[in-house]
C-alpha positions, 0 to 999 in steps of 0.5 A: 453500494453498487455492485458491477457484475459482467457475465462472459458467455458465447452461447445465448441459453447460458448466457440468459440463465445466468443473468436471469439468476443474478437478477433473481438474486439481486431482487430477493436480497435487495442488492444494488447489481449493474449487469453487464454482459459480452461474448468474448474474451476481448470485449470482456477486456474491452469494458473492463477498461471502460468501468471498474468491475467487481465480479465476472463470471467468464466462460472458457471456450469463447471465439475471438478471445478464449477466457484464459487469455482475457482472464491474464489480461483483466488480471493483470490490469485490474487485479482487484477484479473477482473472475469466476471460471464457469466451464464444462465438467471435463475442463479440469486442465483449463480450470486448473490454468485460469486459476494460476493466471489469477481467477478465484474460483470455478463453478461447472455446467450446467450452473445449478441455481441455489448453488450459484446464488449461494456462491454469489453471495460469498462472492459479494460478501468477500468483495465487501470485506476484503478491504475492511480494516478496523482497530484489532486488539490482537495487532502486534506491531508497534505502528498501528492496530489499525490492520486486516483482522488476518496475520501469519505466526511463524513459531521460531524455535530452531534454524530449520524453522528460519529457513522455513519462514525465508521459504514461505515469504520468498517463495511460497507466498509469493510476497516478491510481487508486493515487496521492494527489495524483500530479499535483503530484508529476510536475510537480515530477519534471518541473521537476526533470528540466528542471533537470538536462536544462538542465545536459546531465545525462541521467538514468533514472527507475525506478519500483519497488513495494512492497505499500504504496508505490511508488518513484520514483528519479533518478539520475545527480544527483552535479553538482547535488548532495544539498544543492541538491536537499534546498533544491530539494524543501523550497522547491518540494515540502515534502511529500515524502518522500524520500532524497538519497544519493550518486548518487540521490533517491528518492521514496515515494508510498504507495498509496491504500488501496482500501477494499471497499465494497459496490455495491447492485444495485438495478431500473432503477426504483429510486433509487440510494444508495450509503452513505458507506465506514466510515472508522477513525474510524466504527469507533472511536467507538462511540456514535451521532451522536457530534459531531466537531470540530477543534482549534486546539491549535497555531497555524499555524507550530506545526502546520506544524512539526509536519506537517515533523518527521512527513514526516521521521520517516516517510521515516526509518522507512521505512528500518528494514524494510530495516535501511538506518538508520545512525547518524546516521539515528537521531539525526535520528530522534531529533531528530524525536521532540524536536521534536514532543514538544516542540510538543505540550508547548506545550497542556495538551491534548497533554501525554500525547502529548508525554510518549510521544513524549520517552519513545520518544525517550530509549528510542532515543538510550540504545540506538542499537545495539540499536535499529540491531541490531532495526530490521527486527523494530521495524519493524511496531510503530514504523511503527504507532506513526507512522500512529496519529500521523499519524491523530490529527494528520488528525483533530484538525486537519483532518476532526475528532475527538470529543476531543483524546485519543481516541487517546491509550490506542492511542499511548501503548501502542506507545510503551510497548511499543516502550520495554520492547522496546528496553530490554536484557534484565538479565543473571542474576547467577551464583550462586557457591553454585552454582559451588561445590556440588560 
């Protein structure tokens, strides 16, 4: 695969060295490397906005624009980008400064050759692998095994150990950035820990990831038991989306999506205005100042039932990319389905959706096992299927839509498709004309 690198430097001698041994580098291990080069910090920002980049080693002290400005730039646009500081001996202070604005490492000049194609290498090899997610037997949530092969355990004994967990993900770690409403979700981890701290129960915490989510998982919960900690979570934390099993409850916190919006780099003298991120819906609604509103399809008990079943299905699905559903998880699914068919069934306005939805429903029931078989292949489609759900009911509902139907074609399609692909192939009947031409 090919690898984009961009080296930033102002002085032609550094700039040509270190190019020179990153084709070295690429010829001796036979690496697929696309060099590019700038001499500043805004035209480094300036190709970044052109083409994704994989590594850039970025000089400090640069006309036009220095590296720490473009280093919080590139990162905050682009922050799966690797910046590499490379500085005079003495830049200590700025060294230190790039990297809280998101830079991953440092190399001093003058650049010493295998130390750098050393360093190369670690980059390419982390740049390869950050992303790799595969079946892990150590995996503790509930949901899937499917998670990068790192986790944090937090061993809880005492109160003093809770406080440290709520200060190591809400501060320390800085978890706030990836998390929607991550405060109210640790201080009911928190309570809950007390509950079991109270009763002498020590327990671990495991924090696990995903591409899309994080997972916290508790265990150690056999004496409260699922059916306490089910009525705990629906009174205290309604919300959430989880799984009680056995020994454990696991907790699903998707990650904030972080949305690439482009910094204008503007004089001093100059006013600053940042234009508004598109959202999904700018980009379905193709005609210019189109006037959005929200609905009152559904009273409040109406919608709130509504917004339970979708938490449910959701946590449910979740459970198909690792072909964890079993029987009784599809009937609940199922039963999720019914339900909110038959809220929507409730307005005129929504009565296509609700068809969809009972349609899913009974596609499901009357093929369980081939549905329980092709969960991991179905995944993709239902887990669309869910987030288009979940996006009309925020549009409609709460940030306002151009009509009750706008999604209507898009829903209706995945339940359409979803249905075809439950459905059993017909089996050709022999032709005994055939068997018998001999």
């Amino acid at each position: 695969m090919q690898r984009n690198i961009l080296v930033v430097e102002d002085n032609d001698v550094n700039l040509e060295l270190i190019t020179l041994l990153i084709r070295q580098y690429s010829e001796e291990k036979e690496q697929d490397i696309n060099l590019l080069t700038a001499n500043n910090g805004q035209e480094a920002v300036d190709i970044c906005s052109k083409q994704a980049i994989d590594i850039i080693f970025m000089d400090l002290m640069m006309p036009t624009m220095n590296g720490n400005e473009a280093t919080k730039i590139i990162k905050t646009n682009h922050p799966k980008t690797m910046i590499i500081v490379i500085s005079a001996f003495g830049d200590e202070a700025k060294q230190k400064e790039m990297l809280r604005n998101g830079a991953e490492d440092y190399m001093i000049k003058p650049v010493n050759a295998p130390l750098f194609k050393s360093r190369l290498h670690n980059y390419l090899q982390l740049i390869q692998t950050r992303n790799h997610i595969g079946n892990s037997p150590k995996a503790r949530n509930l949901f899937t095994s499917k998670v990068y092969n790192y986790h944090m355990d937090f061993f809880i004994s005492s109160e003093a150990d809770l406080s440290e967990f709520w200060e190591a993900i809400l501060i320390r770690l800085d978890f706030q950035r990836h998390i929607d409403n991550l405060s109210d979700f640790v201080r009911f981890i928190y309570r809950l820990g007390t509950l079991q701290l109270h009763q002498k129960f020590q327990f671990h915490i495991f924090v696990e990831e995903d591409m899309d989510n994080f997972f916290f998982t508790l265990d150690n919960i056999t004496l409260i038991g699922c059916d306490k900690i089910n009525a705990i979570i629906e009174k205290h934390y309604s919300e959430a989306l989880y799984l009680c099993k056995g020994n454990a409850v696991s907790f699903v916190m998707p990650k904030v999506s972080i949305e690439e919006v482009s910094v204008p780099v503007v004089k001093e003298t100059e006013a600053v205005t940042t234009p508004s991120p598109a959202t999904t819906l700018d980009i379905l609604t193709t005609k210019e100042n189109e006037e959005l509103f929200t609905f009152d399809i559904l009273d409040a008990d109406e919608l709130e039932d509504f917004e339970t079943n979708l938490l449910k299905l959701r946590s449910l699905i979740l459970l198909m990319e690792n072909s964890s559903l079993e029987s009784s998880d599809i009937d609940e699914l199922c039963h999720c389905f019914d339900e909110m068919a038959s809220i929507l069934n409730i307005s005129n306005d929504t009565y296509v959706l609700s068809n969809s939805l009972k349609e899913l429903s009974n596609a499901i029931a009357q093929n369980q096992e081939n549905f329980k078989e092709s969960a991991e292949q179905l995944f993709d489609f239902v887990n669309a299927f869910m987030n288009d759900l979940i996006f009309w009911k925020t549009k409609i509902f709460y940030d306002g839509a151009p009509s009750v139907d706008f999604l209507n074609d898009s829903i209706t399609t995945n339940a359409n498709m979803l249905n075809a692909l439950l459905q059993p192939e017909p089996q050709a009947e022999e032709d005994l004309g055939d068997i018998f031409d001999f």
